[in-house]
matplotlib code that plots the C-alpha trace (Angstrom):
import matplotlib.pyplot as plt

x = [120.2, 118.0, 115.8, 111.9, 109.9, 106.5, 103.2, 100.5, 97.2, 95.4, 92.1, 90.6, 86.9, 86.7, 83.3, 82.1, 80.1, 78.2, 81.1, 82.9, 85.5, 86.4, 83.9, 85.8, 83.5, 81.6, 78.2, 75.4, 75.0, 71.5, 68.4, 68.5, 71.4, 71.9, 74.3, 77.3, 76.3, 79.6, 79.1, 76.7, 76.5, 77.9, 76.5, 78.6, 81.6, 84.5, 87.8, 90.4, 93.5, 97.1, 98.0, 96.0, 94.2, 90.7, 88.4, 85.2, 82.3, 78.6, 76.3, 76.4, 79.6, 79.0, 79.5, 82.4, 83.9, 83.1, 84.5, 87.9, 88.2, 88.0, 89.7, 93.0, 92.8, 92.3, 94.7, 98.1, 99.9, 102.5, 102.9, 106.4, 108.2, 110.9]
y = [111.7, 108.8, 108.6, 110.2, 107.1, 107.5, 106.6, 104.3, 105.3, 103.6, 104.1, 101.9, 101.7, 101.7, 101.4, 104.6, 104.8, 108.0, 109.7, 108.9, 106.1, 103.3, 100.8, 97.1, 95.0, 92.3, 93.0, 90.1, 88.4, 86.8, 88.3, 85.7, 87.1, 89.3, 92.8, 93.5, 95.0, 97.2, 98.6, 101.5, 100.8, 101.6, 105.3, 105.2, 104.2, 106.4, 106.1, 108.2, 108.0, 107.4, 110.4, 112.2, 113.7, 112.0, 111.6, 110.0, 109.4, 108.6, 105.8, 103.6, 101.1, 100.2, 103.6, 104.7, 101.7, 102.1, 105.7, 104.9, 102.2, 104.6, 107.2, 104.7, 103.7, 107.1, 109.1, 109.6, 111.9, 110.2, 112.0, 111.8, 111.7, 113.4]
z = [109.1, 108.2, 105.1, 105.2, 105.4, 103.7, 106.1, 105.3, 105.1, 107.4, 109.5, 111.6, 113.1, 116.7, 118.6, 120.8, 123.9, 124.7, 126.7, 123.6, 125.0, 123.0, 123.4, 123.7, 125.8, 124.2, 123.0, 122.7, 119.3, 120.3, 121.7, 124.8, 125.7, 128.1, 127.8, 129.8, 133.1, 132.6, 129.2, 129.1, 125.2, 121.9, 120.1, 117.7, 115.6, 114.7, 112.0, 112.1, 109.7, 110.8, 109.1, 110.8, 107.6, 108.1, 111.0, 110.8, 113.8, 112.4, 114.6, 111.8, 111.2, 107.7, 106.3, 108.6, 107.5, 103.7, 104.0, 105.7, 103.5, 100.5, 102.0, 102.2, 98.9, 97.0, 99.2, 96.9, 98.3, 100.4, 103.9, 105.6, 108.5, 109.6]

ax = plt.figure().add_subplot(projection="3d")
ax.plot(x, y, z, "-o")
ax.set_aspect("equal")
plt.show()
C-alpha cells in the first residue's frame, strides 16, 4: 500500500460557448478583425477545482478568476487519495 498523497487545490478558468463546450478558438483582439467563422462565441467562463469541491460559471472572467483564485488559496483542508 502506497502513502495518501494530498491534492492541490487548483481551478482553472476555461472559456464557454452557449452549448456549454469549452471554447478554445481564437477570438479577435481588434475591432478590424474579423471573428472565427467556426466559433459561435464565448457566454461565459467557468472554474472548477481539481478536488472537485468548487465550481464556478458566471459571463464574466475576472471574477471567476478572482474566485478560484481565492478559493485555492484559503482551502486548508488537505483532500486525499486513496
Amino acid at each position: 500500500m502506497t502513502n495518501p498523497k494530498p491534492i492541490r487545490h487548483r481551478a482553472p478558468v476555461r472559456a464557454l460557448h452557449g452549448d456549454g463546450t469549452t471554447c478554445t478558438h481564437r477570438q479577435p483582439r481588434r475591432r478590424d478583425e474579423q471573428p472565427n467563422p467556426e466559433c459561435p462565441g464565448r457566454t461565459g467562463y467557468t472554474a472548477t477545482c481539481s478536488a472537485g469541491d468548487f465550481t464556478l460559471t458566471n459571463g464574466i472572467r475576472a471574477y471567476v478568476e478572482e474566485q478560484a483564485s481565492y478559493h485555492a488559496r484559503t482551502t486548508n483542508e488537505p483532500k486525499v487519495t486513496r
